[in-house]
Backbone bond lengths (Angstrom), bond angles and torsions (degrees), N, CA, C in turn:
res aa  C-N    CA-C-N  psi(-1)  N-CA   C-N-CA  omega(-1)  CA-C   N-CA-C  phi
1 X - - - 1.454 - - 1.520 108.51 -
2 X 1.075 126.65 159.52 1.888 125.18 -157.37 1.807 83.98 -126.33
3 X 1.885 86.23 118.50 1.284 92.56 -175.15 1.785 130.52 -66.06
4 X 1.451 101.41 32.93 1.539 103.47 -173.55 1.768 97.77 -128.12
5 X 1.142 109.33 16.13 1.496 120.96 171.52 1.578 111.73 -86.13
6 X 1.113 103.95 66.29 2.132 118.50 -174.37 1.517 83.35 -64.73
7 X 1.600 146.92 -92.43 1.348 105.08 -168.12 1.092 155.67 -102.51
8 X 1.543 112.17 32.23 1.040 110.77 143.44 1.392 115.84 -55.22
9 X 1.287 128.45 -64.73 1.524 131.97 -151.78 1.870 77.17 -54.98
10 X 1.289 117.45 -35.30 1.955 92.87 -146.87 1.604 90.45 -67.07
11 X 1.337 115.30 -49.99 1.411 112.70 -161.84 1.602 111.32 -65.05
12 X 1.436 126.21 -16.87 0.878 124.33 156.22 1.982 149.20 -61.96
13 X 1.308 96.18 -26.91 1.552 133.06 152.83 1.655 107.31 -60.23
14 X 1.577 104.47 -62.83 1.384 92.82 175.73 1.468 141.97 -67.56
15 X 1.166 120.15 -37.29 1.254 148.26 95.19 1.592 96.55 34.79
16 X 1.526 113.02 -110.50 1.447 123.90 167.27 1.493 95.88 -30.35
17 X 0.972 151.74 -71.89 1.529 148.46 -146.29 1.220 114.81 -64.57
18 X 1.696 119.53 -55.60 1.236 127.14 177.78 1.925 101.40 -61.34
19 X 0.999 103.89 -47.54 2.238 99.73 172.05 1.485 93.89 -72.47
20 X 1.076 136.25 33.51 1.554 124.37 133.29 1.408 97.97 74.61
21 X 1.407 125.03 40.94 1.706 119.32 -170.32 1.328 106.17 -119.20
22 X 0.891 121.91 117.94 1.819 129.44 -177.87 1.913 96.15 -63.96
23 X 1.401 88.72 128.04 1.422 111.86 -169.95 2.102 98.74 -92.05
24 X 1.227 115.14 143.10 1.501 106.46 -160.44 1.731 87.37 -146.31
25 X 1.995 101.61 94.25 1.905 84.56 -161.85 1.407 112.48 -64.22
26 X 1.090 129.33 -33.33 1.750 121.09 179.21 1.364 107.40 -40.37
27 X 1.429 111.55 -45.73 1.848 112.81 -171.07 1.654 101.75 -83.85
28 X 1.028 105.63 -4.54 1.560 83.91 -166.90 2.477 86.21 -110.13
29 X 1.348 109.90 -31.01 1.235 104.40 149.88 1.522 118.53 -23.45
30 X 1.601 108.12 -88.61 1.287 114.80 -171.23 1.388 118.93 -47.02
31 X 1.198 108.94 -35.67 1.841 114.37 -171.21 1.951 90.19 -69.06
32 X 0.954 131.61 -49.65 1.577 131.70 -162.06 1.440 105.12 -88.63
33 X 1.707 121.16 -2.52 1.251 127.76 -175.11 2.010 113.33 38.59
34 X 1.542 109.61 48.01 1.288 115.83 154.53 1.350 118.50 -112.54
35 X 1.076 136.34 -140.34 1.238 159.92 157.70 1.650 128.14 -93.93
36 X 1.190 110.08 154.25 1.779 109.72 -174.57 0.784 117.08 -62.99
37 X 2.302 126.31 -30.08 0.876 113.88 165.59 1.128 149.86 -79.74
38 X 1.619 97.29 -18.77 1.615 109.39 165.13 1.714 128.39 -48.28
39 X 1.633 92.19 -22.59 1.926 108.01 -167.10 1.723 86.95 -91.29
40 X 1.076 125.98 -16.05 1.766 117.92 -171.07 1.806 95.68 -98.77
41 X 1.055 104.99 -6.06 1.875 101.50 -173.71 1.816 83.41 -105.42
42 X 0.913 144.75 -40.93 1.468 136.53 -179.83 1.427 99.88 -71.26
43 X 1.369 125.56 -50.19 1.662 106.92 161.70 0.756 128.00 -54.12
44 X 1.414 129.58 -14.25 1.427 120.06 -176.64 1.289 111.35 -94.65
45 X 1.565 123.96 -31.42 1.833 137.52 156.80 1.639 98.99 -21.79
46 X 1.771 84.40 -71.37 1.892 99.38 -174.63 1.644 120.89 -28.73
47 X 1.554 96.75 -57.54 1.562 123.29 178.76 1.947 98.13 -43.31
48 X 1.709 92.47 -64.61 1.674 87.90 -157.52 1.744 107.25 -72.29
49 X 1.477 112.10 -25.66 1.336 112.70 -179.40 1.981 99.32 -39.97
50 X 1.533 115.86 -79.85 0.846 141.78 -179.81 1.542 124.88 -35.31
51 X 1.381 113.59 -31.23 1.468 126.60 153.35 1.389 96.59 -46.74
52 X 1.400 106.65 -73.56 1.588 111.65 -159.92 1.487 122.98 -43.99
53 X 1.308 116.20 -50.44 1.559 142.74 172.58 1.331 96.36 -54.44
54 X 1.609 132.81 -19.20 1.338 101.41 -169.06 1.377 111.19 -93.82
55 X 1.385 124.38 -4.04 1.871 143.52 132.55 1.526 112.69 -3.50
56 X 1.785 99.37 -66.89 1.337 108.96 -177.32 1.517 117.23 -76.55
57 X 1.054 97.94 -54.14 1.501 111.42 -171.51 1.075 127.07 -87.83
58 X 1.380 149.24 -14.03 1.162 167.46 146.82 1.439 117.86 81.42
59 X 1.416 107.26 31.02 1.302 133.45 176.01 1.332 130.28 -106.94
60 X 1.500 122.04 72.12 1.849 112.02 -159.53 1.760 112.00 -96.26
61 X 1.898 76.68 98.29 1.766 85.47 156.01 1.198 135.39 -101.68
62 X 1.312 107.74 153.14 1.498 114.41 -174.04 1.122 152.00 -94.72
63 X 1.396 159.57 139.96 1.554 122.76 -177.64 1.313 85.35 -103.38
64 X 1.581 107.17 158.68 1.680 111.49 -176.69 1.323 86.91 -156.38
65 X 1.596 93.42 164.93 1.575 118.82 -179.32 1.082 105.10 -100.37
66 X 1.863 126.68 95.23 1.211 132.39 155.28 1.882 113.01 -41.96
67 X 1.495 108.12 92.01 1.635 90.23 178.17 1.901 98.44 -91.90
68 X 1.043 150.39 2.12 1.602 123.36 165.83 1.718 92.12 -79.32
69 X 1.542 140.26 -24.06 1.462 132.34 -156.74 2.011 91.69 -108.50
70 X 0.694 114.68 22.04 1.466 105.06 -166.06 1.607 131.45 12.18
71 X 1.669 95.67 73.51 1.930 95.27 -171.55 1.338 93.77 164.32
72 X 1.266 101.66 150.41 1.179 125.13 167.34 1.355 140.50 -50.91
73 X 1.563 134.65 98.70 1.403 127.95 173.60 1.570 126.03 -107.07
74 X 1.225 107.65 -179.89 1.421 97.99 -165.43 2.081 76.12 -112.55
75 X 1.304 102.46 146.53 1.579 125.66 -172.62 1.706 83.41 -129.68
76 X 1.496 99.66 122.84 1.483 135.15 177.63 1.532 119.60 -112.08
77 X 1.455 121.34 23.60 1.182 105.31 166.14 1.571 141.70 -18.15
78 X 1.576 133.89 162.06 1.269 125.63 -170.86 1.420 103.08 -84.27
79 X 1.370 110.91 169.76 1.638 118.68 -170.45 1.529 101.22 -69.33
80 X 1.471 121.96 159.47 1.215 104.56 149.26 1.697 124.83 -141.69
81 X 1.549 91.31 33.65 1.386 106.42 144.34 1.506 112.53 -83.07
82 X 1.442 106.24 171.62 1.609 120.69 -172.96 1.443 101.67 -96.35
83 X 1.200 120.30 137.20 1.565 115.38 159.79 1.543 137.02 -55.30
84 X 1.111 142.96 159.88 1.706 114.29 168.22 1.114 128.83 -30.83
85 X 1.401 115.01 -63.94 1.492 151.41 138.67 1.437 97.45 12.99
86 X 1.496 106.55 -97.85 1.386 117.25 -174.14 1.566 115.58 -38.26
87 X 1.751 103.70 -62.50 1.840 99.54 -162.24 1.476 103.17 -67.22
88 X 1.347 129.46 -0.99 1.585 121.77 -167.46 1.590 90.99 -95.75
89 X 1.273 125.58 -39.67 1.532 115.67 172.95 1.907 115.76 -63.15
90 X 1.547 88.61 -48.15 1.865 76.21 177.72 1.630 119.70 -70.17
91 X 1.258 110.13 -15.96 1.398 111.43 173.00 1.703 104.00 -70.91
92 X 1.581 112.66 -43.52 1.193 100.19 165.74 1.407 146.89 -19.14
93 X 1.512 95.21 -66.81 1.264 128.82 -175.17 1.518 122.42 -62.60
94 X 1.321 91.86 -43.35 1.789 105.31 174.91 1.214 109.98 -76.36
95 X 1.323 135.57 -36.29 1.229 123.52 167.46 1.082 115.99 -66.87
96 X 1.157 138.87 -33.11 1.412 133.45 -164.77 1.971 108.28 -64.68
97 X 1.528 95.89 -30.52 1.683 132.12 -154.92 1.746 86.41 -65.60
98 X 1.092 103.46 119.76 1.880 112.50 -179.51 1.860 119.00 -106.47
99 X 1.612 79.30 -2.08 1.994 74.81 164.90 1.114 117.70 -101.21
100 X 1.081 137.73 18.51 1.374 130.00 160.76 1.778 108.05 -124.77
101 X 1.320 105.10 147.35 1.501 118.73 168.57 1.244 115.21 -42.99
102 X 1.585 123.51 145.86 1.063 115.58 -157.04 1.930 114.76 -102.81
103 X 1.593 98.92 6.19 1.343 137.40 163.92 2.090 106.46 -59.88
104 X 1.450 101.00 -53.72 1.065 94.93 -169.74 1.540 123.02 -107.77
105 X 1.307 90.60 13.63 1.621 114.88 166.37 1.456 106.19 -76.23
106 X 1.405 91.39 -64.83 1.874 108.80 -165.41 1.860 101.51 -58.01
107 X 1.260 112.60 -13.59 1.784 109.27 178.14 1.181 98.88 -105.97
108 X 1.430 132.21 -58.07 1.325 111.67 176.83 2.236 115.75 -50.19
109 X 0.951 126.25 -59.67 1.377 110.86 161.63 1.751 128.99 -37.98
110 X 0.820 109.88 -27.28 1.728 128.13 160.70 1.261 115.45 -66.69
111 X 1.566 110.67 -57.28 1.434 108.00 163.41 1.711 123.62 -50.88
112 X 1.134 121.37 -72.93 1.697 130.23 156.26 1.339 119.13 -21.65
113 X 1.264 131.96 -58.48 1.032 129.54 148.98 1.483 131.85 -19.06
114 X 1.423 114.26 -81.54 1.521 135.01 152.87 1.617 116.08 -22.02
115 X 1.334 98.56 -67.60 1.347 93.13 172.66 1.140 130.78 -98.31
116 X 1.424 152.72 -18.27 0.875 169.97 -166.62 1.637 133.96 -76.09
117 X 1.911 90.93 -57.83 1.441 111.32 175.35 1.158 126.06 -64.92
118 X 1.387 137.98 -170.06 1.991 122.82 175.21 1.924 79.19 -114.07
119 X 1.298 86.16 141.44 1.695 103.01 176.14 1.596 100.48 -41.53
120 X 1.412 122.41 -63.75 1.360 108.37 -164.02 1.738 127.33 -51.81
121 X 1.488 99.60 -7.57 1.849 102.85 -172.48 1.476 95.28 -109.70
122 X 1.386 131.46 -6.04 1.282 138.59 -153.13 1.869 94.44 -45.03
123 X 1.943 99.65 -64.09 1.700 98.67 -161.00 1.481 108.56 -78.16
124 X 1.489 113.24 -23.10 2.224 109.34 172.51 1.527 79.22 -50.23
125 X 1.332 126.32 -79.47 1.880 123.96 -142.53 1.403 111.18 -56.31
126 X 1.621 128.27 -15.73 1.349 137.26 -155.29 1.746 80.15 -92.79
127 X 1.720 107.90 -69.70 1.371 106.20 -172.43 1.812 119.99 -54.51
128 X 1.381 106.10 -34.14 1.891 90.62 166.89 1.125 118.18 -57.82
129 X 1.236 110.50 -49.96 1.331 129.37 -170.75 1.560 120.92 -42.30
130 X 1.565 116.54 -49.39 1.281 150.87 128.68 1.665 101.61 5.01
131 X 1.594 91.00 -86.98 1.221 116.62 -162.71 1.380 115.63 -55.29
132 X 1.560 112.15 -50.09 1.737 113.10 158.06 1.379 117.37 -52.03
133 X 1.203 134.64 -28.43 1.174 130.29 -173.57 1.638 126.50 -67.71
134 X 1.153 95.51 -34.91 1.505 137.77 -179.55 1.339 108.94 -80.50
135 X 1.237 120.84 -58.92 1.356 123.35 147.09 1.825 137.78 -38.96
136 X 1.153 104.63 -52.66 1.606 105.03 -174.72 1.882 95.77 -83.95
137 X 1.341 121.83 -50.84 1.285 132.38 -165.34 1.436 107.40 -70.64
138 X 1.357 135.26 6.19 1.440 137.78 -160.71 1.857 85.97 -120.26
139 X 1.451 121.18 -37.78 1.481 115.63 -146.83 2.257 95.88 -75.71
């Protein structure tokens, strides 16, 4: 590999990370023929890439310093956005829910939504959501 290939080497690190492979920068130095620090500034890409994505996806993984494995892994915690799935049942539920005003239903579900959902289901869950609303609040 021609040591001026920055991403290849990055996507390649990641790459290793997502297959669950403890990243070891001296070894992974020599293989890319740079320096240790160059492999800790591509982890750190990794790091900020992955911040960013967690916007979309609502999934924040990590790269971390395995210190009993000496090296770097990628830490996959669970999402903690809701799936479609999920916010269309709790939206369910709250609407159905008759002790509270139906003012502060319809904003608190707005709120949840907003924050909660993964951007890509945001407007399907807005439009069911809609649609139940319209539904239970009409009968």
């Amino acid at each position: 590999m021609e040591p001026d290939n920055r991403a290849a080497r990055i996507l390649g690190l990641y790459s290793s990370l997502i297959d669950g492979q403890l990243i070891n920068k001296a070894d992974e130095a020599r293989k890319y023929s740079v320096n240790d620090r160059t492999i800790q500034r591509d982890l750190d890409d990794i790091r900020s890439f992955l911040e960013l994505s967690f916007v979309d996806t609502g999934v924040m993984n990590a790269v971390v310093y395995d210190y009993l494995n000496k090296g770097y892994r990628l830490e996959r915690p669970k999402s903690i956005k809701l799936s479609a799935d999920e916010m269309i049942m709790i939206c369910k539920i709250l609407l159905c829910n008759r002790d509270f005003e139906k003012a502060e239903i319809i904003t608190l579900i707005d709120k949840l939504i907003s924050c909660y959902a993964p951007e890509k289901n945001k407007k399907l869950i807005f439009e069911m959501v809609t649609k139940e609303k319209i539904s239970i609040y009409n009968q």
